[in-house]
C-alpha positions in Angstrom: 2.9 5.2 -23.3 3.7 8.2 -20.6 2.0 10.4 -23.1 -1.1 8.8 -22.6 -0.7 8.2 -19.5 -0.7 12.2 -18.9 -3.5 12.4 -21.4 -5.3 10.0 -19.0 -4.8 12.5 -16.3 -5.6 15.7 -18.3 -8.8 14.5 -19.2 -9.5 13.4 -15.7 -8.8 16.4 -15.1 -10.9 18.5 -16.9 -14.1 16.5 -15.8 -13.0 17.2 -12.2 -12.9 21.2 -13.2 -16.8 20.6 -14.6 -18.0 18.3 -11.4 -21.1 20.2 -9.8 -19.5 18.7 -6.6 -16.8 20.6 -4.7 -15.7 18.1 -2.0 -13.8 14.9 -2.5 -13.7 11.8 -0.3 -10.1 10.5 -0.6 -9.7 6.8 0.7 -5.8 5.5 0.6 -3.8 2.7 2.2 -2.2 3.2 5.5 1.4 2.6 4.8 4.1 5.1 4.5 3.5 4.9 0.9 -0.5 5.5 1.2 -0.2 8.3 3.7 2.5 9.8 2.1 -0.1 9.6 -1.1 -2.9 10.9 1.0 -1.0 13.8 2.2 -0.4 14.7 -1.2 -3.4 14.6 -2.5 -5.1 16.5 0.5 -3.1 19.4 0.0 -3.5 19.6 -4.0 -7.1 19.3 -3.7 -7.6 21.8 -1.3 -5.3 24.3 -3.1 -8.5 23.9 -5.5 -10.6 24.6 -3.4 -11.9 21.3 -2.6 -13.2 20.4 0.7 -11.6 17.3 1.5 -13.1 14.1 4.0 -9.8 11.7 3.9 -10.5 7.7 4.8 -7.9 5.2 6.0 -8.0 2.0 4.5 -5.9 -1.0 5.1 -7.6 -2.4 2.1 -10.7 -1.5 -0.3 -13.0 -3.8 1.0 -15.7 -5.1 -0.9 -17.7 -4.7 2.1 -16.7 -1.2 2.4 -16.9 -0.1 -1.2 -20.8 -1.3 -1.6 -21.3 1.5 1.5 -19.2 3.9 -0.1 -21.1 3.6 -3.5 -24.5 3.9 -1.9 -23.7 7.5 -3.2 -24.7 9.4 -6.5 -22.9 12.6 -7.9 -19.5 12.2 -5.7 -15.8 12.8 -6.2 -14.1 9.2 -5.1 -10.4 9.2 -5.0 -8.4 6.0 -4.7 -4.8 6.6 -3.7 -2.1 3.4 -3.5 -4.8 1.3 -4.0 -7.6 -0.5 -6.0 -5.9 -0.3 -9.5 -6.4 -4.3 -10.0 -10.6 -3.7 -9.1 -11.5 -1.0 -11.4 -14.2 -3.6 -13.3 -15.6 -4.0 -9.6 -16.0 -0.4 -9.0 -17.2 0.2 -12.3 -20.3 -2.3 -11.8 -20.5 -0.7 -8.1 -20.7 3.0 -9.6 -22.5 2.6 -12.9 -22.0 6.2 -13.8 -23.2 7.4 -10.8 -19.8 9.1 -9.2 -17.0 10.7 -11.0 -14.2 8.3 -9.8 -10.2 8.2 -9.6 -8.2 5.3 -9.1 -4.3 6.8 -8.5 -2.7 3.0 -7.4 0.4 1.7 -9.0 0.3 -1.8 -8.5 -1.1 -4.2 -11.3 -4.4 -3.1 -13.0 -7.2 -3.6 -14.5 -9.1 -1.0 -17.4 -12.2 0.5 -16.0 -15.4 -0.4 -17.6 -17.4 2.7 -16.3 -16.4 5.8 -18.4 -16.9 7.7 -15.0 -14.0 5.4 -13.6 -10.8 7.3 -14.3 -8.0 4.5 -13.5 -5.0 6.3 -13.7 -2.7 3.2 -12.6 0.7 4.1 -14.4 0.6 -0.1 -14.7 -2.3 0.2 -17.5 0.6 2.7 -19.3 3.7 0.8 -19.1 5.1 1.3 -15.4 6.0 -1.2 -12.8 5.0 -0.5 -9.5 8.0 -2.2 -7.9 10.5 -0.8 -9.9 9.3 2.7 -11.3 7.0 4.5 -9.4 5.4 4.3 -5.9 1.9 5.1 -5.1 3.2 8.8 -3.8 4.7 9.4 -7.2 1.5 8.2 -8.9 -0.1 10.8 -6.4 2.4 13.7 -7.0 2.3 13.7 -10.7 -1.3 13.7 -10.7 -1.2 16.6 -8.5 1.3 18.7 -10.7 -0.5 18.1 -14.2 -3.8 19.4 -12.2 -1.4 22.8 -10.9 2.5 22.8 -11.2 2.1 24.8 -7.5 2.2 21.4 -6.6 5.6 20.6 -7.0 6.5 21.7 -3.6 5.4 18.2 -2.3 8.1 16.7 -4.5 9.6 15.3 -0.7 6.7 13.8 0.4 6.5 12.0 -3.4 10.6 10.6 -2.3 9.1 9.6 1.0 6.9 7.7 -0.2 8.9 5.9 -2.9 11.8 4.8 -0.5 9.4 3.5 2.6 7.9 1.6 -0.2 11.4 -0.2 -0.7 11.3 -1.0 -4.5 15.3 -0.4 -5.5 17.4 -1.3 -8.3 20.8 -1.9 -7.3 19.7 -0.6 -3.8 18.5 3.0 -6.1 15.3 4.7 -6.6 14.7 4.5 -10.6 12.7 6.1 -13.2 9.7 8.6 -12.0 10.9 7.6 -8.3 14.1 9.0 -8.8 13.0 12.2 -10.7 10.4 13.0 -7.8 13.8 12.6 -5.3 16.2 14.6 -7.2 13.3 17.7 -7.5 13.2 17.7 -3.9 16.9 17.6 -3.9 17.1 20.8 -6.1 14.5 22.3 -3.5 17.0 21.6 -0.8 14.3 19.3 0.9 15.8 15.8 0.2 19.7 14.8 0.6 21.1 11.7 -1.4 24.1 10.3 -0.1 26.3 7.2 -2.0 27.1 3.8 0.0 28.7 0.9 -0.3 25.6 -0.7 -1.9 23.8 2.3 -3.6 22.5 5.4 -1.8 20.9 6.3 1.2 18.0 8.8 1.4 17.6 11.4 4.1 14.8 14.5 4.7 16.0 17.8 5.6 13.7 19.8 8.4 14.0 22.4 10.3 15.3 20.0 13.1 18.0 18.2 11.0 18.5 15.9 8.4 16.0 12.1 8.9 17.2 9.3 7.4 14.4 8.5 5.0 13.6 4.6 5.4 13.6 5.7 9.1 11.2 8.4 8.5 8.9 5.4 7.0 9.1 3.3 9.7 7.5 6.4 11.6 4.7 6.7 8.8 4.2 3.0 9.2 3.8 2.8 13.2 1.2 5.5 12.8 -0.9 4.0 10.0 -0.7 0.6 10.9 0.6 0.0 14.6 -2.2 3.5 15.2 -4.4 2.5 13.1 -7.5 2.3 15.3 -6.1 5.1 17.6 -5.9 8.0 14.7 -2.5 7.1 13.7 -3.1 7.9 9.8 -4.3 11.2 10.5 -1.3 11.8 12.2 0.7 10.3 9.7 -0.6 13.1 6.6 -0.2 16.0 9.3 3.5 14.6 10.0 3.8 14.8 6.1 2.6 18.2 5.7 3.6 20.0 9.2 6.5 18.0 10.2 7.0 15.7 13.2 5.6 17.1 16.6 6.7 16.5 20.6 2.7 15.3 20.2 3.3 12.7 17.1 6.6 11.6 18.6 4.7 10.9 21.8 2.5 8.6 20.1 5.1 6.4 18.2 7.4 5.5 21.2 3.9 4.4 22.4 3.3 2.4 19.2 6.7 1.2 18.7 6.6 -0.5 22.7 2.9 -2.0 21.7 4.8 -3.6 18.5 7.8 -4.7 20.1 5.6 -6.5 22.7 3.7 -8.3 20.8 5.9 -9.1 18.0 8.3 -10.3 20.6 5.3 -12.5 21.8 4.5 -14.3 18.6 8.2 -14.8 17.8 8.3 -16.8 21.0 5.4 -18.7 20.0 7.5 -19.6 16.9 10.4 -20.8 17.8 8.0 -23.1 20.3 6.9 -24.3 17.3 4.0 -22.5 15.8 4.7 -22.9 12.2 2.4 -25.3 10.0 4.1 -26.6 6.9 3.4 -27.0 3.0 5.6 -28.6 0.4 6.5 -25.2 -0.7 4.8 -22.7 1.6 5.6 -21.9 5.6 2.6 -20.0 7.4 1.0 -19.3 10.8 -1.8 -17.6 12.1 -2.0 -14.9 15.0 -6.0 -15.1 14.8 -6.2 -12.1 17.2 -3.2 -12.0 19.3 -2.0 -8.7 17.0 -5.4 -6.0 18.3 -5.2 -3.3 18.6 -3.2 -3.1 15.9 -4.2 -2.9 12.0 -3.8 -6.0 10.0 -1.0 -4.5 8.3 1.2 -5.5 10.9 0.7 -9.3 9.9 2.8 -8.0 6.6 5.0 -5.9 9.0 5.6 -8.7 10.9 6.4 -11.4 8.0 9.2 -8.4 6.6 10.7 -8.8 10.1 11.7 -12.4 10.4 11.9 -13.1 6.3 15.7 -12.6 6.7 15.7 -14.7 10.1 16.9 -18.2 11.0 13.0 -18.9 12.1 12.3 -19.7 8.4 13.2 -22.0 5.3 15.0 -19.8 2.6 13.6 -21.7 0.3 9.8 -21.4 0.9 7.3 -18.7 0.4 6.3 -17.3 3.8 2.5 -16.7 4.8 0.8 -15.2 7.8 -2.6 -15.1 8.5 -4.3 -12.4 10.3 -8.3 -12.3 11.3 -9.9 -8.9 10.3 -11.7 -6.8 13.1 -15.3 -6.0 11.7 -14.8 -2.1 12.4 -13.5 0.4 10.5 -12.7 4.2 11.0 -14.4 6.7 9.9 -17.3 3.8 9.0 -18.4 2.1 12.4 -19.2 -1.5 12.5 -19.2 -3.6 9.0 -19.3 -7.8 9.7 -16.7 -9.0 7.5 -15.9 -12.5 9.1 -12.7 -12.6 7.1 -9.0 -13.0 7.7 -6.0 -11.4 5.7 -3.1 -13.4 4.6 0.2 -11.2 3.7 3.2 -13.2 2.0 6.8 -12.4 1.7 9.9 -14.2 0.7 13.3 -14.4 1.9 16.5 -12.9 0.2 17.4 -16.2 -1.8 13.3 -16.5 -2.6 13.4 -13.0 -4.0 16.4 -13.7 -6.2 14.6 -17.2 -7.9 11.4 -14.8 -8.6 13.3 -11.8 -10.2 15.3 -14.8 -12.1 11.8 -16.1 -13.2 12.4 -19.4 -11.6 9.6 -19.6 -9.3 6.6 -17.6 -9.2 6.0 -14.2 -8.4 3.4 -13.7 -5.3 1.3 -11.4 -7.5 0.6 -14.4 -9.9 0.2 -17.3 -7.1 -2.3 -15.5 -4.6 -4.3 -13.6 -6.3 -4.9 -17.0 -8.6 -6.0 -19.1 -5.4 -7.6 -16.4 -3.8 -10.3 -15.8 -6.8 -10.6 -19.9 -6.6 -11.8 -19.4 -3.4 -14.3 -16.4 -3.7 -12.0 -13.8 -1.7 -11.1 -11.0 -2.5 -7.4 -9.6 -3.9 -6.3 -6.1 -5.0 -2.8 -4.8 -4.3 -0.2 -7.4 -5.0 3.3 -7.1 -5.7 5.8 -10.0 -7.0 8.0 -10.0 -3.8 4.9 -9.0 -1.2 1.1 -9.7 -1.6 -2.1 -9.6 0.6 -5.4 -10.7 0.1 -8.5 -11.9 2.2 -10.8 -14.6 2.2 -13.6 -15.8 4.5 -12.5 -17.3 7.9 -12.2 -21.0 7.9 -10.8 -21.3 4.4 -6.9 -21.0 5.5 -5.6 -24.1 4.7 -7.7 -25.0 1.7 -5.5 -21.5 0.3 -2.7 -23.1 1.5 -3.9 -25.9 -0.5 -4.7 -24.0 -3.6 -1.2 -21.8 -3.9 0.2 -25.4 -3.7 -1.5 -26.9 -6.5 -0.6 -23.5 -8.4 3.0 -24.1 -7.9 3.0 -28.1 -8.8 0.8 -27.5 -11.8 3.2 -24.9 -13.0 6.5 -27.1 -12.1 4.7 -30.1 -13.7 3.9 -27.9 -17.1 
């Protein structure tokens, strides 16, 4: 299957090479993972030559992706995301743009020829467990020049901010990406108690790596309407500045406050309850901030006394009708992120409850939203405002039907 999965990329490849067009529109996510993948894939493209205009997504909107295929005889690059709506962006694209889809979270096969999805899912990879979006990136990058291999570290970033471990290790094409930039003296592995810890050598000293993550992360997500990703791929390629570090103690004191807010509002008793689902909504108490940070926020208190152990954890999040780079688009939607807590996780890698890239995506599409990147242990989709509960509702007939069957 990893033969045709660099057969995939070769012949992507080569109809890159023959594309009358010579600049690319990259759009990736604005995690650690996706701008660790965008920073990747801006520097291979413009070792080509390529002139490259880079978008920040927190998700491939619908909305956003009718705009972006109002276009005919583009490049359109996908990075860390939009592997599960190739068949969307095929009957968007109709031939008209030479597309690449570089995710790594469950997919779907194009249906447009001119759609290249190159989701190392659709080849036999699991993207929380094998290979991060930034791998998915890198590897693409050295099949097009093996010059690339120099942003082997960036690949490790990537993989360990995007926290998929076995036995608290990086594994398969993860792993290699961490031990080449190991051998290039960029990366340091280090044993623990519990597996290994990951650190990035600079010029400054050695980073520990998950904390270098939580750096991409305030910048793409906390920053995301103040920059923050572009920062976040010149961090990647240039290293951390007086100017970049200046911005995250800015972001982290904006998180902090308002996290610290909605925790209060918590414990005073903000949660609404389902037979087998906890959630809340922020509406938009979390501006400026991305709606990432409703995800960011769930990771923080999934491990906390504020929740059941033994219920899947929801938050709701209202979507600002803006985005960078685009201006003004009405989406009059909200975002729900799920996560689970330690004992949660261990019933769904068992098999004994459902996995959250099963259960939402499935009572999202019953409601008309919309649902792309969605991992077993964290998920996100988006439906329209006012349909909250009625998901609730949905995910909870899910769960009986399947405990009933």
């Amino acid at each position: 299957m990893l033969n045709k999965w660099f057969s995939a990329m070769e012949e992507a490849i080569r109809e890159l090479k023959h594309w009358p067009d010579k600049s690319i529109q990259i759009f990736h996510h604005n995690d650690a993972d996706g701008i660790t993948s965008g920073a990747i894939l801006t520097r291979a493209f413009e070792r080509q030559g390529y002139q490259v205009r880079r978008f920040c997504l927190e998700k491939p909107y619908p909305a956003v992706l009718r705009k972006v295929y109002e276009q005919e005889g583009r490049i359109i690059v996908f990075a860390d995301f939009a592997g599960r709506i190739a068949p969307m962006i095929s009957e968007l694209n109709k031939g008209r743009n030479l597309t690449l889809i570089l995710d790594h979270h469950v997919a779907e096969a194009s249906t447009d020829p001119k759609v290249h999805n190159l989701d190392p899912d659709l080849f036999g990879l699991k993207g929380d467990r094998d290979i991060s979006g930034s791998t998915t990136c890198y590897l693409f990058a050295v099949t097009m020049d093996p010059i690339n291999h120099d942003l082997a570290s960036i690949a490790a970033v990537g993989a360990v901010a995007d926290g998929f471990f076995v036995d608290g290790r990086l594994v398969s094409q993860n792993r290699d990406a961490a031990l080449e930039a190991v051998e290039q003296e960029k990366f340091a592995i280090k044993q623990v108690e519990k597996g290994e810890q990951y650190w990035l050598k600079t010029s400054t000293g050695e980073i520990p790596v998950l904390e270098f993550g939580d750096y991409l992360d305030l910048l793409g997500g906390v920053g995301y309407y103040h920059n923050g990703p572009d920062m976040g791929v010149k961090v990647c390629l240039e290293g951390v500045s007086p100017e970049s570090d200046k911005m995250v103690e800015e972001l982290k004191a904006t998180r902090k406050k308002i996290f610290d807010e909605e925790i209060t509002r918590l414990q005073a008793g903000g949660w609404k309850q389902a037979t087998h689902i906890q959630w809340f909504h922020v509406e938009n108490r979390f501006f400026p901030m991305g709606v990432k940070m409703i995800g960011a926020f769930c990771d923080v208190i999934r491990e906390t006394k504020l929740i059941d152990p033994n219920k899947y954890l929801a938050g709701f999040q209202i979507i600002p009708d803006e985005i960078p780079g685009f201006g003004a688009i009405k989406f009059n939607e909200v975002k729900i992120s799920m996560r689970v807590s330690p004992f949660m996780e261990g019933e769904i890698r068992a098999g004994r409850v459902m996995g959250l890239n099963i259960l939402l995506p499935e009572a999202t599409n019953r409601l008309g939203g919309f649902s792309d990147a969605c991992h077993s242990l964290t998920a996100a989709t988006t439906v329209a405002i006012g349909k909250e509960e009625r998901l609730i509702e949905e995910m909870e007939k899910i769960i009986q039907g399947e405990s009933n069957g």
